[in-house]
C-alpha positions, 0 to 999 in steps of 0.5 A, spaced: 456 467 442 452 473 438 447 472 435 450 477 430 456 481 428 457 488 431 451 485 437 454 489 443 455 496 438 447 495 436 443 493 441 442 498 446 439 502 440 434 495 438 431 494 444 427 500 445 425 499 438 422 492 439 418 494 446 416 500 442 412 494 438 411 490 443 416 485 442 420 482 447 426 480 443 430 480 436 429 473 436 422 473 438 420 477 431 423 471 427 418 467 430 412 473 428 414 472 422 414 465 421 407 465 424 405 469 418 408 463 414 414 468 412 422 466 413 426 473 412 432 470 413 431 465 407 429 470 403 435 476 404 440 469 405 438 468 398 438 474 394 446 476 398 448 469 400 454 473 403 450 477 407 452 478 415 448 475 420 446 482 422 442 483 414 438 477 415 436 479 423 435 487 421 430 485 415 426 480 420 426 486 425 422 490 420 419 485 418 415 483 425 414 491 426 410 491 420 406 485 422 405 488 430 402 495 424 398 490 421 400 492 415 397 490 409 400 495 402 407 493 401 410 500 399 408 501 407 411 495 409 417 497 406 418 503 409 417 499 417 422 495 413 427 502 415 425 502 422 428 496 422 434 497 418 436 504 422 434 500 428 441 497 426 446 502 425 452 504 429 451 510 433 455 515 430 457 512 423 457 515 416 450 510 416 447 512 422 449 520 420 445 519 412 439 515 416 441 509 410 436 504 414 430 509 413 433 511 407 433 504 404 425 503 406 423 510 403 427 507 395 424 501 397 417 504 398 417 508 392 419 502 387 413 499 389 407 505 389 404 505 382 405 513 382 412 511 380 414 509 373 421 509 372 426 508 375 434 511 373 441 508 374 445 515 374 452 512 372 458 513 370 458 506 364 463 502 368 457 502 373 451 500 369 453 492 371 447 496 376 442 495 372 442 487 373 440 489 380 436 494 378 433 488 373 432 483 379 429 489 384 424 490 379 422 482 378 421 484 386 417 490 385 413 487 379 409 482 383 406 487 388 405 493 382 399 493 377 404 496 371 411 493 371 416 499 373 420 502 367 428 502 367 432 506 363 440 508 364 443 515 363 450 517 364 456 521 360 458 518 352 454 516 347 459 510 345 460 508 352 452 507 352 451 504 344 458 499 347 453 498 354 447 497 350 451 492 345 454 488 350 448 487 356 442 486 350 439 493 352 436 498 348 441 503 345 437 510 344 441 515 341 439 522 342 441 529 339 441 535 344 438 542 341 443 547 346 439 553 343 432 550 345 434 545 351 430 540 347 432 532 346 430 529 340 430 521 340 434 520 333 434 513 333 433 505 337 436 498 337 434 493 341 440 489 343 436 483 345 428 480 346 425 480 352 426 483 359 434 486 357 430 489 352 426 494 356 432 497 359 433 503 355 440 505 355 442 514 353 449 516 353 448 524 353 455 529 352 454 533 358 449 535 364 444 539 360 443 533 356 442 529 361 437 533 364 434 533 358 433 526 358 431 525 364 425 529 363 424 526 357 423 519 360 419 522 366 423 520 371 420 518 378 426 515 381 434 515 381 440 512 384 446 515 382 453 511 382 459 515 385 464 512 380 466 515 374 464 522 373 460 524 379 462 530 380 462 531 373 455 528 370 450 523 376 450 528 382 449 534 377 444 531 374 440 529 380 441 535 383 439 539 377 433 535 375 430 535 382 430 543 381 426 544 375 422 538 378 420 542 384 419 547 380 414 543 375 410 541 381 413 534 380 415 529 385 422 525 384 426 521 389 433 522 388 438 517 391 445 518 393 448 512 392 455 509 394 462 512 396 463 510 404 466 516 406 467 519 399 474 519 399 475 516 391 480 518 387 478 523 384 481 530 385 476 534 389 476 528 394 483 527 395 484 534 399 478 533 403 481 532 410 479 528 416 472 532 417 469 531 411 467 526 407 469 529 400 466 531 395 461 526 393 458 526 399 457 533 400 453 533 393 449 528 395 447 531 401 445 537 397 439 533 392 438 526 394 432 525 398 435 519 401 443 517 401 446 510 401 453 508 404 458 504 402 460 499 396 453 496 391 455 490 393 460 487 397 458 487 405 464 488 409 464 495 405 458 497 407 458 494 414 464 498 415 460 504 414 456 502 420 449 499 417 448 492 416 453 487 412 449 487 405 451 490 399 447 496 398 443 494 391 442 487 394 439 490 399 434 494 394 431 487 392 432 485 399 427 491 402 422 490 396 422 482 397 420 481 403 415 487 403 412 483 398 413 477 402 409 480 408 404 484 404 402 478 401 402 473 408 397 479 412 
């Protein structure tokens, strides 16, 4: 029997990985990683217990390249973390096109530097359920960073963000946007809860300008964009927008490009896109993010169609970060 779905499609390109490292096979890298006191599977078995096999044996895969690297920084864990996702991808795949393994372990990587200190959720509201990921990724990246991470959600309406903030316990911050100027004044802040919910900051803005402006209010270091509800129209604008100015600035930014499988969402500028392309979406993510996701947030089978691992994309955010924790903490 396989010891993984799909083991036939991926193992010609996961053997020279392995014997790039010195490892002898896929299950020998579980048994590096249990010398070290670390089980990979366990931990990513346990922040999707639905994940496919394959998830489980592509994090230990980069979990033993780590180990062979003798490395000991969790942000440098996790972007070997990567290599072993990327290892996994089918070829030819809208997974292996993106580069989504090594995509995932350079997110992962930046939630666990201390140059980073806040992390976005681009959304359309219908999406800012993300941010109970986002809120376990940062319990993660937390135990490996000496500042807690900052998370704030930014999308389009203000009622959606006060309704949002209201029902989820977050912190509602209403702005007002001077088109004259280009400035964001704060006018006012209610905390919907106490505690860990509490320090999620929720902005609702009118218009992409406004959320730029956000943005740079917030200093933000990192973003994930949803490909739901207006990403045409507000998350890919603003990413893109925001990675200009920040070019401009000098300042760094990792942009990325979540979601969408192959873009086709019901959206107008999608619906016509023919069978050579992916839609829309997908091409203005192309155009900003420094890293582009595949496939469903959260359900498996969704993203293992796309031709990485069966394993939701923000799961495994928390997954890449868990175990490059985990390692980091065992060398």
């Amino acid at each position: 029997m396989a010891l993984f779905e799909g083991y036939e499609r991926r193992i010609a390109q996961i053997t020279p990985v392995l014997e790039q490292y010195g490892i002898g096979s896929i299950e020998e890298c579980a048994e590096i990683c249990k010398e070290k006191g670390v089980d990979v599977y366990e931990i990513v078995k346990e922040i999707q217990p639905l994940a496919f096999e394959n998830a489980m044996w592509a994090y230990t895969v980069g979990a033993a390249i780590a180990i062979k690297k003798g490395q000991t920084v969790a942000s440098d864990v996790a972007e070997t973390i990567g290599e072993g996702l990327q290892a996994f991808c089918i070829p030819g795949s809208v997974a292996d096109d993106r580069k989504v393994g090594i995509g995932h372990g350079n997110l992962a990587a930046m939630l666990l530097k201390e140059e980073t200190k806040c992390f976005a959720l681009l959304a359309g509201h219908e999406s800012f359920a993300a941010a109970e990921g986002a809120l376990g990724i940062c319990r993660y990246a937390n135990k490996a960073r000496k500042e807690p991470l900052r998370v704030i959600l930014n999308g389009l309406g203000k009622d959606a963000a006060h309704i949002i903030s209201r029902i989820n316990g977050f912190t509602h911050v209403a702005t007002r946007f001077d088109y004259a100027s280009g400035k964001v004044e704060v006018v006012k802040e209610k905390a919907y809860s106490k505690g860990e919910r509490a320090e999620v900051r929720c902005y609702g803005a009118d218009d992409v300008r406004e959320g730029v402006a956000i943005m740079h209010l917030e200093g933000v270091d990192v973003s994930i964009t949803g490909n739901s509800t207006n990403p045409t129209r507000f998350q890919h604008p603003v990413a893109g927008t925001y990675k200009k100015e920040t070019v401009e600035l000098g300042k760094p930014y990792f942009s990325v490009a979540s979601g969408g499988g192959t873009g086709r969402t019901l959206h107008p500028d999608n619906m016509g896109a023919g069978p050579a392309s992916y839609g829309m979406t997908d091409t203005m993510g192309r155009m900003h993010s420094s890293a582009q996701f595949a496939g469903s947030s959260s359900v498996p089978a969704h993203v293992e169609m796309m031709g990485l691992i069966g394993m939701g994309n923000n799961p495994m955010v928390g997954a890449s970060v868990a175990v490059a924790v985990a390692i980091s903490q065992a060398m």
